[in-house]
TIKOL-611170 format. One record per residue (C-alpha): residue number from 1; residue in one letter; chain; x, y, z. Coordinates in nm, 4 decimals, always signed. Example, Ala and Ser with C-alpha at 12.3 -4.5 7.8 and 13.67 -1.06 7.14 Angstrom:
<recs>
+-------+-------+-------+----------+----------+----------+
! kolza ! tivex ! nutor !       xx !       yy !       zz !
+-------+-------+-------+----------+----------+----------+
!     1 !     a !     A !  +1.2300 !  -0.4500 !  +0.7800 !
!     2 !     s !     A !  +1.3670 !  -0.1060 !  +0.7140 !
+-------+-------+-------+----------+----------+----------+
</recs>
This chain:
<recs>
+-------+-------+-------+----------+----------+----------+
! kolza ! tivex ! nutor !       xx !       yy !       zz !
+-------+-------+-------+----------+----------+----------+
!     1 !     x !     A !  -0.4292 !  -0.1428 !  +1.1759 !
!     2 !     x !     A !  -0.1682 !  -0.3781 !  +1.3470 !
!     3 !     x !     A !  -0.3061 !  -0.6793 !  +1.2466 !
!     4 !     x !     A !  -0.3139 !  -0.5795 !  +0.8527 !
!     5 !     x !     A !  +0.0752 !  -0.4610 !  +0.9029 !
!     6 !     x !     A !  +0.1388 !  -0.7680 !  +1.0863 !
!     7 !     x !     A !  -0.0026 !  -0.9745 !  +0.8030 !
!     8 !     x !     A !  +0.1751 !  -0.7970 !  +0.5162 !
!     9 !     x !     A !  +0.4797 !  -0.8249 !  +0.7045 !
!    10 !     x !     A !  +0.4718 !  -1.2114 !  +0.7489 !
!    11 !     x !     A !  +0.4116 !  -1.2390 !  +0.3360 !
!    12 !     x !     A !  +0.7181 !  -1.0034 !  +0.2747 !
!    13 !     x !     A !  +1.0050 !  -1.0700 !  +0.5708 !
!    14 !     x !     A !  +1.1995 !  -0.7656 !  +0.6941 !
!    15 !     x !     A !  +1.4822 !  -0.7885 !  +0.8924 !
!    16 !     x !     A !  +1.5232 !  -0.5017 !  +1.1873 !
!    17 !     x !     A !  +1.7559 !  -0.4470 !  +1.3864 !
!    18 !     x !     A !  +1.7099 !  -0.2640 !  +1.7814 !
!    19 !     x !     A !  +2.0194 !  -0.1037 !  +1.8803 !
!    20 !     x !     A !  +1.9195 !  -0.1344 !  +2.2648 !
!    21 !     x !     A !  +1.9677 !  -0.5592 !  +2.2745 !
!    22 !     x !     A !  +1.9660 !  -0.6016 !  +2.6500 !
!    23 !     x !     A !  +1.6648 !  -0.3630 !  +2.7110 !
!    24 !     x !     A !  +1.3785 !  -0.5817 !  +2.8706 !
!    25 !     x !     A !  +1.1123 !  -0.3602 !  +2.6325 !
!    26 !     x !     A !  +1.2872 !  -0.4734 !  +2.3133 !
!    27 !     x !     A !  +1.3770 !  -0.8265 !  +2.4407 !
!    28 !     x !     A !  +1.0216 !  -0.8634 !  +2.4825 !
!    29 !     x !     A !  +0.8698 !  -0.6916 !  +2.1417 !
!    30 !     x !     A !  +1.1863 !  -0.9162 !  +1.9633 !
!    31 !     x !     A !  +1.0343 !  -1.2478 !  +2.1472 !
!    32 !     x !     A !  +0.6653 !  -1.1517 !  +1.9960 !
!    33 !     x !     A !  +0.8287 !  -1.0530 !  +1.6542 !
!    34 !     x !     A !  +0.9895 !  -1.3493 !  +1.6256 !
!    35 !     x !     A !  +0.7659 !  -1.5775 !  +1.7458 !
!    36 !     x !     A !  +0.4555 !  -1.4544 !  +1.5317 !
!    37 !     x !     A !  +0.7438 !  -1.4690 !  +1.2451 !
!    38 !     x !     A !  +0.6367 !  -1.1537 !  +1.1265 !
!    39 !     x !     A !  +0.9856 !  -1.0158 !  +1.1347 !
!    40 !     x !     A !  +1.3939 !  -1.1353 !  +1.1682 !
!    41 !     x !     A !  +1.5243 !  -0.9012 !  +1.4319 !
!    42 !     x !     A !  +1.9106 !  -0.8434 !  +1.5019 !
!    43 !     x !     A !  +1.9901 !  -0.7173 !  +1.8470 !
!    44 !     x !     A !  +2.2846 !  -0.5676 !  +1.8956 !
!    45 !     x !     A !  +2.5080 !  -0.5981 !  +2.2198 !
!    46 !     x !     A !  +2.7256 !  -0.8397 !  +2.3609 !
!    47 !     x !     A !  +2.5938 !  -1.1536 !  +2.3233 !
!    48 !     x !     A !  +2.6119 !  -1.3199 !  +2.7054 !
!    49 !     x !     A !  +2.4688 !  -0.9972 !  +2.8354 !
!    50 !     x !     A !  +2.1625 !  -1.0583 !  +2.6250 !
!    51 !     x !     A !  +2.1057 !  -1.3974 !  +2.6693 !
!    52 !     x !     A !  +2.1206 !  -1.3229 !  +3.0390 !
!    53 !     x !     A !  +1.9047 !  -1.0417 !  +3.0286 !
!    54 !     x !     A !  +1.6114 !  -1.2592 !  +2.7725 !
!    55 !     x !     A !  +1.6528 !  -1.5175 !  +3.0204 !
!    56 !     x !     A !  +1.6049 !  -1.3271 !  +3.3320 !
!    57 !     x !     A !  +1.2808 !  -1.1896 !  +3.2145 !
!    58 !     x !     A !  +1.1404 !  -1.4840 !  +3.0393 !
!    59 !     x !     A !  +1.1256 !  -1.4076 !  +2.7312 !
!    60 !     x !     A !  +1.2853 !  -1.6638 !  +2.4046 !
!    61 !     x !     A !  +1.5092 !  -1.5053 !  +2.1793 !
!    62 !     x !     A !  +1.5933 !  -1.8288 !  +2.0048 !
!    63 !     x !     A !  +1.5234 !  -1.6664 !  +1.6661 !
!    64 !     x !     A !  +1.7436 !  -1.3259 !  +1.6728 !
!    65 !     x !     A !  +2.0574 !  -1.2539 !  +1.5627 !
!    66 !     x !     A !  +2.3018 !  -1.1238 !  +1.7934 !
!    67 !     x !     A !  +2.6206 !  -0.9259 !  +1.6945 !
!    68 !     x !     A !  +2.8620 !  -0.7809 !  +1.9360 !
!    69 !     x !     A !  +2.9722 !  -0.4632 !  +1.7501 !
!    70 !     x !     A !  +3.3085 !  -0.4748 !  +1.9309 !
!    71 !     x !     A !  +3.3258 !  -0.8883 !  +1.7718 !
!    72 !     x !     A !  +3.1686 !  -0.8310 !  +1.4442 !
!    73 !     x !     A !  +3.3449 !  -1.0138 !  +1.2005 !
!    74 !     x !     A !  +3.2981 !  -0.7766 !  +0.8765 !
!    75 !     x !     A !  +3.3747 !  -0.4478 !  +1.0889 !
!    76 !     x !     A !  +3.6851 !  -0.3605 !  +0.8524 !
!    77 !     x !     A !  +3.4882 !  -0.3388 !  +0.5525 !
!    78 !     x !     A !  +3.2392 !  -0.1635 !  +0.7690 !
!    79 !     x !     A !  +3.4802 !  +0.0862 !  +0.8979 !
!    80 !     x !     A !  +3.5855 !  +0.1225 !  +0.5081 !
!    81 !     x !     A !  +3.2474 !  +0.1930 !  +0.3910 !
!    82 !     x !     A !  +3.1759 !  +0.4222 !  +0.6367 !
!    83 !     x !     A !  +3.5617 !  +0.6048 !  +0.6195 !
!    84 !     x !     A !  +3.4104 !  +0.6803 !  +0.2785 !
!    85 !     x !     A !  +3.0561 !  +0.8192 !  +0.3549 !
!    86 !     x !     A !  +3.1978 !  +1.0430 !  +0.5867 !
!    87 !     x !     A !  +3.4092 !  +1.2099 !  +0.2857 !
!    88 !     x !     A !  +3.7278 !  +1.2922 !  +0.5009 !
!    89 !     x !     A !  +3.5337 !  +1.4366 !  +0.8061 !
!    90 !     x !     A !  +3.6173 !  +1.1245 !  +1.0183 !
!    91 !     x !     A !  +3.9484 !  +0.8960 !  +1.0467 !
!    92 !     x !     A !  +3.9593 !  +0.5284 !  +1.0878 !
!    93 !     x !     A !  +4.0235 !  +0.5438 !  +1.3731 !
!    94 !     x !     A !  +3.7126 !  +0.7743 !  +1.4614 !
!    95 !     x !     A !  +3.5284 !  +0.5632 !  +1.2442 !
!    96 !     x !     A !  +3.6386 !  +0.2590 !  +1.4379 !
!    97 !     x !     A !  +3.5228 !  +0.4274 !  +1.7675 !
!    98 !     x !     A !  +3.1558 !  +0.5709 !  +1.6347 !
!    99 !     x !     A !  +3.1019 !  +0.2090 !  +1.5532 !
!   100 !     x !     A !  +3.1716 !  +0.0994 !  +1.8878 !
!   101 !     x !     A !  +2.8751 !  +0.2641 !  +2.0281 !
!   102 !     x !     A !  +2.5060 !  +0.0606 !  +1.8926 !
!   103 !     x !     A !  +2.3970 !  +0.3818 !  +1.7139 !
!   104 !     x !     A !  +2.6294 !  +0.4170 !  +1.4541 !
!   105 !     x !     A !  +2.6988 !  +0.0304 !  +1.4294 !
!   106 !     x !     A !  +2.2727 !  -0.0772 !  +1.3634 !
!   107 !     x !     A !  +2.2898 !  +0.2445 !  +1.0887 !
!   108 !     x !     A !  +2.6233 !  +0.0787 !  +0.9235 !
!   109 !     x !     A !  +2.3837 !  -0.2934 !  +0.9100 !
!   110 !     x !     A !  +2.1308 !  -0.1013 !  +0.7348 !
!   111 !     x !     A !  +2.3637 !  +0.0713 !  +0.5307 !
!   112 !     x !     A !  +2.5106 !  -0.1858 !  +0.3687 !
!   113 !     x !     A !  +2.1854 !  -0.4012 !  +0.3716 !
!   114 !     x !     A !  +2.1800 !  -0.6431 !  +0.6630 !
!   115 !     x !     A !  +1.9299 !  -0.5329 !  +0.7613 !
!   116 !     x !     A !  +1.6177 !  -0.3535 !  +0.6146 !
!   117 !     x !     A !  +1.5465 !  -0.1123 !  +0.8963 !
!   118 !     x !     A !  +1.6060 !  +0.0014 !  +1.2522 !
!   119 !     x !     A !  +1.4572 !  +0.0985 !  +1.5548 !
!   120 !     x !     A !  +1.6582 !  +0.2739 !  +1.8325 !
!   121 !     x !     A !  +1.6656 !  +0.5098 !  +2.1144 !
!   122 !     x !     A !  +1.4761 !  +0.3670 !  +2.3974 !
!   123 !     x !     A !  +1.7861 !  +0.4871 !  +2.6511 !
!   124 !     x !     A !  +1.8729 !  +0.7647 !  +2.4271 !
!   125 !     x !     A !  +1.8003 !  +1.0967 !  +2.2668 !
!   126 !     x !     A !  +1.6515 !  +1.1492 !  +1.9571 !
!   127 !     x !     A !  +1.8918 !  +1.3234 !  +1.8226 !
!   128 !     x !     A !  +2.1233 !  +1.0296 !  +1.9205 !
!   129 !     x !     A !  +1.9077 !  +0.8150 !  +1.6483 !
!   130 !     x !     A !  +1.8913 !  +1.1012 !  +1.3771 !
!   131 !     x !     A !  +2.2268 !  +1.1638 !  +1.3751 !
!   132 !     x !     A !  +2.4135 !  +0.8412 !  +1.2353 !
!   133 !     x !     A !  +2.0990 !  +0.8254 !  +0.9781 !
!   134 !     x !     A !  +2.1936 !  +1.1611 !  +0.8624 !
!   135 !     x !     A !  +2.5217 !  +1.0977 !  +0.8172 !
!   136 !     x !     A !  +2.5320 !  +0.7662 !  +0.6942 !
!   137 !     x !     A !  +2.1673 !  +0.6600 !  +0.5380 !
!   138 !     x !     A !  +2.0810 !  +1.0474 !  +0.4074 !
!   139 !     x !     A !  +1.8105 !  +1.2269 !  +0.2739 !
!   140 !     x !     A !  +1.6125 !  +1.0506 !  -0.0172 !
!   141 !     x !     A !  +1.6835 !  +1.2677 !  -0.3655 !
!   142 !     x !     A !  +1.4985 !  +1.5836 !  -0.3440 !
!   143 !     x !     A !  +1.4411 !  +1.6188 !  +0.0136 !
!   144 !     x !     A !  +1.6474 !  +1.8514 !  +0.1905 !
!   145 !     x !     A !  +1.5400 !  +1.7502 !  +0.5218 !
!   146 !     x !     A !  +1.4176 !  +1.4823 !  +0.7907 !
!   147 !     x !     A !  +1.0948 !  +1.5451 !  +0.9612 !
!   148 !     x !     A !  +0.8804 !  +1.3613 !  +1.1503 !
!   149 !     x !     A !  +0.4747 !  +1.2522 !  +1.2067 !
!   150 !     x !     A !  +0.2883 !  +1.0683 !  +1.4808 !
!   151 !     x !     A !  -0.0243 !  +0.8515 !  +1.3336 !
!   152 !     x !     A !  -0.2667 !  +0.9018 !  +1.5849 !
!   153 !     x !     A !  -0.5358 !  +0.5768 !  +1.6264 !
!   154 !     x !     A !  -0.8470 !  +0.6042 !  +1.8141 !
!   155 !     x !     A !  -1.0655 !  +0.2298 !  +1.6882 !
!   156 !     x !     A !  -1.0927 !  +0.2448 !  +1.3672 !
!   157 !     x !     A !  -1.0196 !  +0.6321 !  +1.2951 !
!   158 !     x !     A !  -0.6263 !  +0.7529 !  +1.2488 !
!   159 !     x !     A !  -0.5086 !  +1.1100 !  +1.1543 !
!   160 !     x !     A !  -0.1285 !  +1.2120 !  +1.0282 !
!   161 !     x !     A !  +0.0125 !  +1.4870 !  +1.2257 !
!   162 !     x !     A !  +0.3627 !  +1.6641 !  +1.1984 !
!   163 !     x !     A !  +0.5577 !  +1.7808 !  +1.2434 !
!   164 !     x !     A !  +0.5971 !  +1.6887 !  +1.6430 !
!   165 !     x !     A !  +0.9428 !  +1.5885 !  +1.7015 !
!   166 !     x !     A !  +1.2294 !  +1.7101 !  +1.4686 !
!   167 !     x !     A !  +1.2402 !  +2.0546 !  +1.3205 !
!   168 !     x !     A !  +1.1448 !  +2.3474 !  +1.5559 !
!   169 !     x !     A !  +1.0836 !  +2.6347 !  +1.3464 !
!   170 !     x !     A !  +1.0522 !  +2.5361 !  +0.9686 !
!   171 !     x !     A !  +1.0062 !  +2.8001 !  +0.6751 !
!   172 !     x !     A !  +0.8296 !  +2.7533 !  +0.4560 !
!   173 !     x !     A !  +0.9895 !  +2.5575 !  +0.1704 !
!   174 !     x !     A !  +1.0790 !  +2.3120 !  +0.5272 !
!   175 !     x !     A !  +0.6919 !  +2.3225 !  +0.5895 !
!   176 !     x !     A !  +0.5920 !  +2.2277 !  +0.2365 !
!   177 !     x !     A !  +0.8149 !  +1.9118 !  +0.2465 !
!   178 !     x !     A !  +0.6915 !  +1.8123 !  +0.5829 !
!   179 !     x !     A !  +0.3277 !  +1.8724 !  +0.4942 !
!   180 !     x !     A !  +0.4305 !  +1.6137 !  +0.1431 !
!   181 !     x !     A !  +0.6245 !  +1.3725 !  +0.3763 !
!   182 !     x !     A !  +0.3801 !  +1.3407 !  +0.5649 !
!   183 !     x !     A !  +0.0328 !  +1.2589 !  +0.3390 !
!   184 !     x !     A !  +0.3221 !  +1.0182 !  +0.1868 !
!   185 !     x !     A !  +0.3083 !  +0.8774 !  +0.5328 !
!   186 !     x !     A !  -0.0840 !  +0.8975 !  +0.5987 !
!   187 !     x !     A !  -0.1247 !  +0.6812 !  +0.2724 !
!   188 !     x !     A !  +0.0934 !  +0.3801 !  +0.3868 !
!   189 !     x !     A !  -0.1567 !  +0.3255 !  +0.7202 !
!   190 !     x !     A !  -0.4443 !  +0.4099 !  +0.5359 !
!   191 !     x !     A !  -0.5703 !  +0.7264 !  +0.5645 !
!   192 !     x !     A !  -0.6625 !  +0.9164 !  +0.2443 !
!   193 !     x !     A !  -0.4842 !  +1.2466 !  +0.3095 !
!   194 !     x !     A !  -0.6760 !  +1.5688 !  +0.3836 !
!   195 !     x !     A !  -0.4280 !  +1.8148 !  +0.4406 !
!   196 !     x !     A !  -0.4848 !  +2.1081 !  +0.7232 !
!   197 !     x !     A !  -0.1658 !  +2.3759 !  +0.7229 !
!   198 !     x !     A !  -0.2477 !  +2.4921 !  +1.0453 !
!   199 !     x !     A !  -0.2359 !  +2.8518 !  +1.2031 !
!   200 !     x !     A !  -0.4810 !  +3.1361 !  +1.4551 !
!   201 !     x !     A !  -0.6250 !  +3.2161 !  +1.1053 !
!   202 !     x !     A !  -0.8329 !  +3.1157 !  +0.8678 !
!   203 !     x !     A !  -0.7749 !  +3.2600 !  +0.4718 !
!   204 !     x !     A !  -0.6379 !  +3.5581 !  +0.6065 !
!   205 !     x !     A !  -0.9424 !  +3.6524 !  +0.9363 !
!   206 !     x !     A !  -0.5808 !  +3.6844 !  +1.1401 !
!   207 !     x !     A !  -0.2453 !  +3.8667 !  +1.0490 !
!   208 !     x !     A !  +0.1051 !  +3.8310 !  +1.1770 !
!   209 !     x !     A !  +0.3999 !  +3.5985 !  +1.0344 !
!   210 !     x !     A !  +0.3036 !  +3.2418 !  +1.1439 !
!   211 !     x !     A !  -0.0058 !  +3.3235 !  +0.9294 !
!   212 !     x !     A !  +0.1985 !  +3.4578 !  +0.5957 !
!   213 !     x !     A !  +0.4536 !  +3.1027 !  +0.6490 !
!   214 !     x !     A !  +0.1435 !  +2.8471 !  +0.6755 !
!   215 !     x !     A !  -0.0563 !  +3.0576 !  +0.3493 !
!   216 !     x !     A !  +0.3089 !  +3.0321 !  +0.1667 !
!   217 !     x !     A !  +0.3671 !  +2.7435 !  +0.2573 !
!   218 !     x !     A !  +0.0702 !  +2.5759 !  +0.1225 !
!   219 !     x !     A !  +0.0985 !  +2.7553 !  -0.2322 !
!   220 !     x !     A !  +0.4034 !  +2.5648 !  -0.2577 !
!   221 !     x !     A !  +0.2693 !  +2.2460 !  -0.1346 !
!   222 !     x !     A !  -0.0188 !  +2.3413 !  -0.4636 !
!   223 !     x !     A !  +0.3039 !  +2.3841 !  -0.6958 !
!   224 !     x !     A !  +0.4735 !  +2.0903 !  -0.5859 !
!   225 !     x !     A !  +0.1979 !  +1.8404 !  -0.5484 !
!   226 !     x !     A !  -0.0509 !  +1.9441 !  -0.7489 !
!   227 !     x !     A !  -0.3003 !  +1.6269 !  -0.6837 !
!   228 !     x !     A !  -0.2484 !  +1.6333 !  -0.2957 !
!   229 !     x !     A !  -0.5763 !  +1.7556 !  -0.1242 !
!   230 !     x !     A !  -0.5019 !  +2.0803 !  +0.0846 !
!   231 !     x !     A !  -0.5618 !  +2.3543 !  +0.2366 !
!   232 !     x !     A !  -0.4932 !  +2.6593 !  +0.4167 !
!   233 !     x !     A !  -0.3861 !  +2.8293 !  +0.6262 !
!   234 !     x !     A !  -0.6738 !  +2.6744 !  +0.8496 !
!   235 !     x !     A !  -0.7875 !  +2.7505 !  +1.2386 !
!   236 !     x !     A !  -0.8144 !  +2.3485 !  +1.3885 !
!   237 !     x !     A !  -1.1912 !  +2.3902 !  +1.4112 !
!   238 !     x !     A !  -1.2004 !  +2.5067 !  +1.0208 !
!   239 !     x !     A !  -1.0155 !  +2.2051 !  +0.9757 !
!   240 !     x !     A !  -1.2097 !  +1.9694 !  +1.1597 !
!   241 !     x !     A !  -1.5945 !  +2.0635 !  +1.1836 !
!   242 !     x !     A !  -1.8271 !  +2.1062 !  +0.9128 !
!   243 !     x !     A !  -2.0030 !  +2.3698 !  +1.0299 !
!   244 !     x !     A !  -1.7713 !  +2.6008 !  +1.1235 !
!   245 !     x !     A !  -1.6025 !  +2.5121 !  +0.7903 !
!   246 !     x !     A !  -1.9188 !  +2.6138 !  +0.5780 !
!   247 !     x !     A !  -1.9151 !  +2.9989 !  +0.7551 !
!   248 !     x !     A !  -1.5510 !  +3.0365 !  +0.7286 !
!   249 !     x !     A !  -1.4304 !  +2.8414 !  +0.4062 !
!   250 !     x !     A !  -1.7307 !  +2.6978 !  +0.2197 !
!   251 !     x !     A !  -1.6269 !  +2.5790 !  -0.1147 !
!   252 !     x !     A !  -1.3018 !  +2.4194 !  +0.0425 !
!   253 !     x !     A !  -1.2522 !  +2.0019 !  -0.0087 !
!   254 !     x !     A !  -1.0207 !  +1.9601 !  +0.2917 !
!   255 !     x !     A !  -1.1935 !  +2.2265 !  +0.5798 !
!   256 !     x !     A !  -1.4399 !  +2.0217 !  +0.7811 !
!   257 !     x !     A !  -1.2799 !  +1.6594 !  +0.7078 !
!   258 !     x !     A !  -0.9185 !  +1.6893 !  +0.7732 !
!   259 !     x !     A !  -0.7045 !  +1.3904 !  +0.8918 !
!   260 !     x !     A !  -0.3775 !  +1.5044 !  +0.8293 !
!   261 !     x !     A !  -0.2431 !  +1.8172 !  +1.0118 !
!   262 !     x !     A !  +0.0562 !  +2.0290 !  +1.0027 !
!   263 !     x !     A !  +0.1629 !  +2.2758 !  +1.2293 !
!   264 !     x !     A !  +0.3094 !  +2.5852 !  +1.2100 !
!   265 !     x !     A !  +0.6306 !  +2.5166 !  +1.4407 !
!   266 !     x !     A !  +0.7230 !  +2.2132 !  +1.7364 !
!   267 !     x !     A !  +0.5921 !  +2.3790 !  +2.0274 !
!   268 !     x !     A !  +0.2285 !  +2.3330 !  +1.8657 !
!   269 !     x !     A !  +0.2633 !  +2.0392 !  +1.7501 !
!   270 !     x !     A !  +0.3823 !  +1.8778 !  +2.0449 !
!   271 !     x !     A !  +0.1172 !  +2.0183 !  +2.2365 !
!   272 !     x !     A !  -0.1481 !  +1.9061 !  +1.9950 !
!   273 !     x !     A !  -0.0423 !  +1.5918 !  +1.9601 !
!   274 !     x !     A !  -0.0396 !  +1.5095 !  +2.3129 !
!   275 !     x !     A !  -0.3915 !  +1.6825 !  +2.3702 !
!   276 !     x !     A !  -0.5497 !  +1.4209 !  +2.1323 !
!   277 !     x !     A !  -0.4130 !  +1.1351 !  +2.3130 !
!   278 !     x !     A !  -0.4500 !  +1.2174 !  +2.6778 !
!   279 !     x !     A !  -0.7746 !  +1.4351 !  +2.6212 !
!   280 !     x !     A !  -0.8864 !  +1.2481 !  +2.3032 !
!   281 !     x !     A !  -0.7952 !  +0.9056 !  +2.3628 !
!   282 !     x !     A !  -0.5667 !  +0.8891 !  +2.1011 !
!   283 !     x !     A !  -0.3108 !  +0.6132 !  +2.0756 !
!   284 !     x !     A !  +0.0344 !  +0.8204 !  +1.9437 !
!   285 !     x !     A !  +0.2585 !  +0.6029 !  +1.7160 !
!   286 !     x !     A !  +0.5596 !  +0.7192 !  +1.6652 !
!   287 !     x !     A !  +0.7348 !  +0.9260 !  +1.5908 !
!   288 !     x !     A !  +0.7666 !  +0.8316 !  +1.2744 !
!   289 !     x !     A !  +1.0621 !  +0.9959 !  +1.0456 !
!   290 !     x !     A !  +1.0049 !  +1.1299 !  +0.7154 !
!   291 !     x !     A !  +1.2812 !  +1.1823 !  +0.4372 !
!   292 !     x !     A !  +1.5575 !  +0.9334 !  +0.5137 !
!   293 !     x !     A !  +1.6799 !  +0.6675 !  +0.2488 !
!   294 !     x !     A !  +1.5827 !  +0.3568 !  +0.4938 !
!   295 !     x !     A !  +1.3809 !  +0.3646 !  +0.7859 !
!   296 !     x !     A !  +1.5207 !  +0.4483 !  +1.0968 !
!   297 !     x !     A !  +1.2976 !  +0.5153 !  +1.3408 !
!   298 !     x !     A !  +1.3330 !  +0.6367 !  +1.7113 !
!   299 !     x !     A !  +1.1283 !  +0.5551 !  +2.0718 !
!   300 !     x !     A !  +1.0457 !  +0.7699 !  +2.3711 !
!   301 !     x !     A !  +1.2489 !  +0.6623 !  +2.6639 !
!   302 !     x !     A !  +0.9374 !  +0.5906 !  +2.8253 !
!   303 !     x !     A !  +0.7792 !  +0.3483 !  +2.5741 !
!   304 !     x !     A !  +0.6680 !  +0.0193 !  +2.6980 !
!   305 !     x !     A !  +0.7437 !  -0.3581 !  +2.5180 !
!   306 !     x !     A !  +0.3583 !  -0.3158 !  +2.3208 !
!   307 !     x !     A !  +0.4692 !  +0.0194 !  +2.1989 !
!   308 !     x !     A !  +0.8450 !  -0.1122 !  +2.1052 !
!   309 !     x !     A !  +0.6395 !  -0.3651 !  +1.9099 !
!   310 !     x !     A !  +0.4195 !  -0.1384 !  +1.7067 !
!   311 !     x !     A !  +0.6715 !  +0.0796 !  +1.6347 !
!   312 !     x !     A !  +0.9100 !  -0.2226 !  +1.4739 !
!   313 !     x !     A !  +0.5648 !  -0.3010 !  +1.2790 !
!   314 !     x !     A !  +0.5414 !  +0.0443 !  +1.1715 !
!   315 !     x !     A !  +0.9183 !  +0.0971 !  +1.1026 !
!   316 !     x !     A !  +0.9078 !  -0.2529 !  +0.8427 !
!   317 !     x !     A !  +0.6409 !  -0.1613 !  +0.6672 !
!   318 !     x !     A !  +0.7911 !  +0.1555 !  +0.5682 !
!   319 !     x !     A !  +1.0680 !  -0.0328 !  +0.4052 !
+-------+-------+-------+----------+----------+----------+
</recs>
């Protein structure tokens, strides 16, 4: 999957930029990006700090861009542009101070089109990375909301599944839009969505509310998306094994061969996520956000240079 990304990439340049510029994990990934020239990269951070740091660990950043936020040369117009977005909730001077801090600064680049995407949040929260992009980059028309999905690899087998990261109880017009977000998603690494809205029933064997939201939900998904294959509300093994999906749903296209799974709420789906990668083997990439006008996209604070590196492969090609 990598290597295909990596190759479109190098035919069609993107430029990213890592908000975390003296981080040893993105100096690294930025040194591989570059080299390979499947990607420009900007880091951001003072610019002696991160030449010391690249040089300390080895690694040749010859071929990034450095800005200093606090010495960028365009930050009035920046602080302008931004004064604006923020319709009166912010001074300049509050403006001027956000863009001190990486965050806000690497969102402003790929606001005003510097740069194509971003990657952030290897020393920070999540929320940290979602923030700025709310604020500044926004929803795309017609979705009301950011979510997020992990593309789970295992050879040559990946599954969608969301949402994991971002919104901890959704309704159901939030589940519909996650559950469209993310077969959007599934299609751009390959997978030929099979949607599973997932629940402790299956076509009504359980009661209680989670099971009303996931059936709801997926009427809507039917209204909205008419040609996207789902189904539910679905128990996992409905979802996933033919043979329990022949007593339970027989008749039903997705039941048996899902790849793409939604959950019901972030507690499950952070649990079932992590079950198929430390119990299944899974690799986990991501997680990937869903609804946002340019990709911004944001790393555990435990990822390593190879994941960094994936994820800025990941990130470009949704751009």
């Amino acid at each position: 999957m990598f290597k295909k990304l990596a190759e479109q990439l190098k035919a069609n340049a993107r430029t990213i930029v890592f908000t975390e510029g003296t981080d040893a994990r993105i100096l690294e990934a930025a040194d591989k990006l570059t080299t390979e020239g499947i990607l420009g990269v900007i880091l951001l951070g003072k610019a002696d700090e991160v030449k010391s740091a690249a040089k300390e660990a080895g690694f040749n950043i010859e071929k990034c861009q450095i800005i200093d936020p606090e010495q960028y040369a365009e930050i009035d117009a920046m602080v302008d542009e931004m004064v604006t977005l923020r319709k009166g909730k912010m001074t300049p001077e509050q403006v001027r101070e956000a863009l001190s801090k990486s965050n806000y600064f690497g969102t402003m680049l790929v606001k005003m089109g510097k740069a194509d995407c971003l990657l952030g949040g290897a020393t920070y929260s999540t929320a940290d990375t979602v923030r700025p992009a709310l604020q500044l980059i926004k929803t795309k028309p017609g979705n009301k909301i950011v979510s997020s999905c992990f593309i789970m690899v295992k050879g040559d087998k990946k599954l969608a599944m969301g949402d994991c990261a971002i919104n901890i109880a959704p309704n159901e017009d939030e589940l519909a839009e996650i559950a469209i977000e993310t077969a959007k998603t599934a299609k751009i690494f390959g997978i030929d969505p099979k949607v599973a809205m997932l629940s402790y029933s299956t076509y009504g064997s359980g009661k209680g509310e989670m099971v009303t939201l996931m059936a709801n939900a997926t009427k809507k998904v039917k209204e909205m998306a008419p040609d996207l294959d789902i189904d539910g509300e679905l128990q996992f093994d409905a979802a996933v094994a033919p043979e329990v999906a022949k007593v339970k749903c027989a008749g039903s296209t997705v039941a048996g061969q899902a790849n793409t799974f939604i959950f019901p709420e972030i507690s499950a789906g952070n649990i079932g996520y992590k079950i198929a990668a430390r119990l299944g083997e899974y690799e986990a990439i991501g997680p990937v956000l869903q609804g946002l006008n340019a990709p911004i996209n944001d790393l555990s604070r435990g990822c390593n240079a190879q994941e960094v590196y994936k994820m800025a492969l990941v990130t470009a090609a949704l751009s």
